[in-house]
N, C-alpha and C positions, 0 to 999 in steps of 0.2 A: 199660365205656366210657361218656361223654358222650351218645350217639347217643339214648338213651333219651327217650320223650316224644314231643310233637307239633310239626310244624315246619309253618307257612306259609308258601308262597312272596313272597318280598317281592319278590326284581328278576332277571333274567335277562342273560347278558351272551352277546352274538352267537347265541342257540337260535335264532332264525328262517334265520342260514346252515348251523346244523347239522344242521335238520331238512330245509333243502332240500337236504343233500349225502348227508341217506338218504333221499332220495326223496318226500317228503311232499309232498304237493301244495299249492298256495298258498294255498287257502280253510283247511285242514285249519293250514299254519303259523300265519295269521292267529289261527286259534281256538288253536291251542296255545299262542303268546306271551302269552295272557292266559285258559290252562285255570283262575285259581282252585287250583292245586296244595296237598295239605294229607298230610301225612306223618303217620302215626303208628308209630312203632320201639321194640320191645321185645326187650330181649337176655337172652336166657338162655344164659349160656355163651357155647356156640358155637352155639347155636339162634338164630335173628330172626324175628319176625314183623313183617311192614311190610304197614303198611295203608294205599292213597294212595284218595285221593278225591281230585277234581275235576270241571268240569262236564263231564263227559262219561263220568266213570265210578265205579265206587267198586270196587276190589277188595282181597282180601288174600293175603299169598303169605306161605308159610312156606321158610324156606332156611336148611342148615347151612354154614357154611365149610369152602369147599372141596370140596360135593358138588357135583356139576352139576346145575340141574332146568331145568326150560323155563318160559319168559317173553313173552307179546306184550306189543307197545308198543301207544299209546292208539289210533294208524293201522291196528293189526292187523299190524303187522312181526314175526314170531316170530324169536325167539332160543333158544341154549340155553347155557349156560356156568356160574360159579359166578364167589361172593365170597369173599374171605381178605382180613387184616390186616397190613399193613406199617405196620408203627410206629404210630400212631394214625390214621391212614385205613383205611377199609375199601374195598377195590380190587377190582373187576368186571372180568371178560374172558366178552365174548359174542360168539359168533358167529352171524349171521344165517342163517336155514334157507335165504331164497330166494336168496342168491348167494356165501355162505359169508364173506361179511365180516367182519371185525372191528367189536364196539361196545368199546369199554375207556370204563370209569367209577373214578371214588372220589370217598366221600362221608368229608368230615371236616369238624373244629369248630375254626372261625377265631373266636375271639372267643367272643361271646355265636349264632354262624350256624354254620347247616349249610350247607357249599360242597357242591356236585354238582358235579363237573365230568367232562361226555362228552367221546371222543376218537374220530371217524369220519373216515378218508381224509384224516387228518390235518387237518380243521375240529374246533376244540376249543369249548366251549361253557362256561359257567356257568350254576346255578342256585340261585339264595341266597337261605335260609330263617330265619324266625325264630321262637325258641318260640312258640307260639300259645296 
């Protein structure tokens, strides 16, 4: 897949209602809608390793498709779920430890960008990246 490589965040579409429709508090959105986001994705297989940095944090998760592993968000929300591929998106379904919610994600390659786009209680978001 495309996914491969480093992606920066260039522009964000509705994330400050989606972060306040999971709960983030309003200093915590304010800093989100301009964390600096910086993606780096490697595919082996069915292996990925993603490495996101931003100012607020740097980590790296390894994940196969389709396994489930656990996940906090940059607020400390824990998740637990897995990725798989439909068609050339790669498609997340998470569910929340503290209230058992739904997060559903897919990241895929519009162009020369990586689209993110989250789905929470039905507030949908974008987050759109460009090779860096």
């Amino acid at each position: 897949m495309a996914f491969n490589g480093t992606w920066k965040i260039d522009r964000n579409e509705n994330y400050e209602k989606f972060m306040e429709a999971m709960g983030v508090n309003i200093m915590k959105r304010k800093l989100g809608a301009h964390d600096n986001l910086k993606i780096t994705i490697q595919q082996d297989g069915n292996k990925f390793t993603v490495k996101e940095s931003s100012n607020f944090r740097t980590i790296e998760l390894e994940f196969t498709l389709g396994v489930n592993f656990e996940y906090s968000l940059a607020d400390g929300t824990e998740l637990t779920g897995s990725w798989n591929t439909e068609e050339n998106k790669l498609v997340g379904t998470f569910t929340r430890k503290d209230n058992g919610k739904v997060l559903k994600a897919h990241r895929e390659i519009v162009g020369d960008e990586l689209v993110q786009t989250y789905v929470y209680e039905g507030v949908e978001a974008k987050r759109i990246f460009k090779r860096g």
